[in-house]
N, C-alpha and C positions, 0 to 999 in steps of 0.2 A: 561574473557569477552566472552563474546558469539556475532556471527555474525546474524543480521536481515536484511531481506531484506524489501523494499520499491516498491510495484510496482500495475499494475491490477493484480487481480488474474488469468484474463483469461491466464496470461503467464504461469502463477504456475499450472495448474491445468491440466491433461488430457485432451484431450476431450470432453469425455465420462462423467468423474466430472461436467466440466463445462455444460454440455448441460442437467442432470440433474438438476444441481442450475437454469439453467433459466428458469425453468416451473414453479419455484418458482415466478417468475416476475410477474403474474397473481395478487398474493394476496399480492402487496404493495412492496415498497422497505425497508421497513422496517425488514419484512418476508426474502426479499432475502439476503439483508444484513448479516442475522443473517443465514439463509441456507449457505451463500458462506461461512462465517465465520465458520461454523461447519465444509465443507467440507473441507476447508484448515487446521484444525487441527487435522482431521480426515488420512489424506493424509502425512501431514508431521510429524504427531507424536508427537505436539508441538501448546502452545497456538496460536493462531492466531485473528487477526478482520481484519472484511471487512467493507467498506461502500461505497456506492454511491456516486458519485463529485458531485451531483445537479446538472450539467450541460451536463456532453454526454464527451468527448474525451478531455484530456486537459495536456498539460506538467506542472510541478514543479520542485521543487528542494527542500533539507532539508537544514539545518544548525544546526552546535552544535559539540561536541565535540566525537572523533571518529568515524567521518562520511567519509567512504574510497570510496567513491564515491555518488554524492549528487544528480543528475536528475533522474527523472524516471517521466515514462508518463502513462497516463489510455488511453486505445481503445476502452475498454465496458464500459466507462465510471463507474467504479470502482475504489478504492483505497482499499491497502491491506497491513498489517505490518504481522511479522511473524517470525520465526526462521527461517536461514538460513540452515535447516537439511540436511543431506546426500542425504536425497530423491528428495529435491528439487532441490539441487544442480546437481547432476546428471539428473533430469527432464533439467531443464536450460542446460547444458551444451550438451545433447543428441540434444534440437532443438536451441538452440543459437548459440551452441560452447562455451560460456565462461558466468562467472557469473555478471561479469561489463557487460552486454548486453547495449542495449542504453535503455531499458525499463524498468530496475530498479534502485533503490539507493541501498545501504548496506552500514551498521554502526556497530558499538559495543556497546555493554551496559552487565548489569551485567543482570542474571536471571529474575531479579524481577522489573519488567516496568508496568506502564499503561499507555494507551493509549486513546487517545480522539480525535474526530474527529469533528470537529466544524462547521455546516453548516449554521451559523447567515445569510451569504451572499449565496442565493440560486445558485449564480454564482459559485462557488467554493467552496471547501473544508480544510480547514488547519486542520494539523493534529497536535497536540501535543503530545511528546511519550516522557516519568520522569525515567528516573533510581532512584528506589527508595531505592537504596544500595548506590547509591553515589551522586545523588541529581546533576546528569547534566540530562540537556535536550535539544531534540532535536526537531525545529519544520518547518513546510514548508512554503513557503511563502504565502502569503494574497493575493487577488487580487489587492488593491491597493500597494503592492509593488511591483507586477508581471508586470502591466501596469502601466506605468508612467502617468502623467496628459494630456499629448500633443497626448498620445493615446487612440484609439478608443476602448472599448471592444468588444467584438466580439458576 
């Protein structure tokens, strides 16, 4: 089993990565999306996707099976899955101290996963991610399960 982390990429990424990826923002999110997503696999050595919450800053959580810690949040409003590599780990633990930060998840899965990122609701973003060695999956919450009925969205 291999370890993924769950987070914004601005955590994972240098600086220097990052503030290249965002000159990409000019030509669509779409564009940057798929820039961040090269840089992170560029960087860690390892598949990676990014994509935008549709909305700007926001917490979650996953669920599913071998999920060893389940919140993580976006600040650049981003979302981002990924191997949990050497390099990143050591990036994380150089500015967090540790790899359970409060701004990612990490789970297990086998090699071979895809991922989807679902933005029907321009509010949010769910993610679905398949182990498709062993057919568990892991996904994030929805915004109507995030906000209950009595609450206001934001």
């Amino acid at each position: 089993m291999i370890e993924y982390i769950v987070t914004d990429p601005c955590y994972i990424l240098p600086d220097n990565i990052w503030d290249q990826c965002c000159k990409s923002l000019d030509d669509g999110f779409e564009v940057f999306n798929e820039t961040v997503s090269k840089a992170l696999a560029e960087f860690s050595g390892c598949q990676a996707w990014a994509c935008d919450t549709g909305y700007g800053d926001w917490n979650n959580e996953i669920f599913g099976c071998n999920v060893k810690k389940s919140d993580f949040c976006a600040d650049a409003g981003m979302v981002c899955i990924c191997q949990l590599s050497d390099k990143i780990k050591d990036y994380i633990e150089q500015h967090y101290d540790t790899i359970f930060f409060s701004g990612a998840a990490v789970f297990e899965m086998s090699d071979n996963i895809s991922v989807e990122f679902n933005q029907n609701c321009r509010d949010w973003t769910v993610i679905t991610i398949k182990d498709k060695t062993y057919g568990n999956t892991i996904t994030s919450t929805s915004v109507s399960d995030y906000y209950s009925e009595d609450e206001e969205e934001y």
